[in-house]
N, C-alpha and C positions, 0 to 999 in steps of 0.2 A: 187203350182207354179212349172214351169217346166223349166229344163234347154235351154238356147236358144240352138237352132239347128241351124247349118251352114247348107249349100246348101248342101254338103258332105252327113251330118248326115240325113238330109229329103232326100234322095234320095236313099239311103239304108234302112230308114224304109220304104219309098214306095215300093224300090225294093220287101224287104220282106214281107210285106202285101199283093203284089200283087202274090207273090209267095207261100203264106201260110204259110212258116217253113224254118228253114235251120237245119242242120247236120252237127256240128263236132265229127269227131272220136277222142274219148277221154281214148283208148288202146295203149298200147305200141306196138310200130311195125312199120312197113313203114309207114300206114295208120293214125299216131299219125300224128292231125291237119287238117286233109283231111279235108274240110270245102265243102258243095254240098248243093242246093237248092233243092225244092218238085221236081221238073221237071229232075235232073241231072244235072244242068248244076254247071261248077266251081263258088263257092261263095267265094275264097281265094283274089281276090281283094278289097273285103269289109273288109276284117278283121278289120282293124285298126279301122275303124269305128264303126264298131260290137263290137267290144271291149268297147269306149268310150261309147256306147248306154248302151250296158251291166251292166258295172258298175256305169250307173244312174239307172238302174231296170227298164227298156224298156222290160224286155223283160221275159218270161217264161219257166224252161227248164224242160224236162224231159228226163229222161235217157231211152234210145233203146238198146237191142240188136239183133244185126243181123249178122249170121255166126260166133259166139263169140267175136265178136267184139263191145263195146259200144261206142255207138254215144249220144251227148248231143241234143235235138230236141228243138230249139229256137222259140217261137212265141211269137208277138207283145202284151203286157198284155193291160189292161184298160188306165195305165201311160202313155205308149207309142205308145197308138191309141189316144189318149186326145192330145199328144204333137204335134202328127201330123196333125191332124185336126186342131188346132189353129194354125202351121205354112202356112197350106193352106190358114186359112182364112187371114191372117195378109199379102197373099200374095195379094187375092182379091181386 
């Protein structure tokens, strides 16, 4: 059973689905929280909701680094492709 999803929460795992991945930088320094999707573009308006996804296990991370810097690499797991498809379909 999955948690229900608000308009919010489906529209940020579409977002991310449709984007493949997102990236937070999880190094001390300016760049601590920098949150950026596969493409570049700013994913810090999602946060909050990336967050609540998160800690239902939507999601799968693995750890990057790039220029010494570690970024955490978020993508959609089985949980959170399954939650999303039945919000689709419940939409239909």
């Amino acid at each position: 059973m999955t948690s229900k999803l608000t308009k919010t929460h489906r529209d940020t795992l579409s977002l991310i689905d449709t984007k493949q991945h997102i990236e937070i930088c999880t190094s001390i320094g300016r760049s601590l929280g920098k949150a950026m999707f596969a493409d570049g573009a700013d994913a810090k308006p999602i946060m909050a909701s990336l967050q609540t996804l998160y800690s239902w296990g939507y999601f799968d991370d693995e750890e990057l680094f790039y220029y010494g810097l570690r970024f955490s690499r978020l993508t959609i797991n089985d949980k959170g492709t399954k939650a999303l498809l039945e919000m689709e379909r419940s939409d239909a």
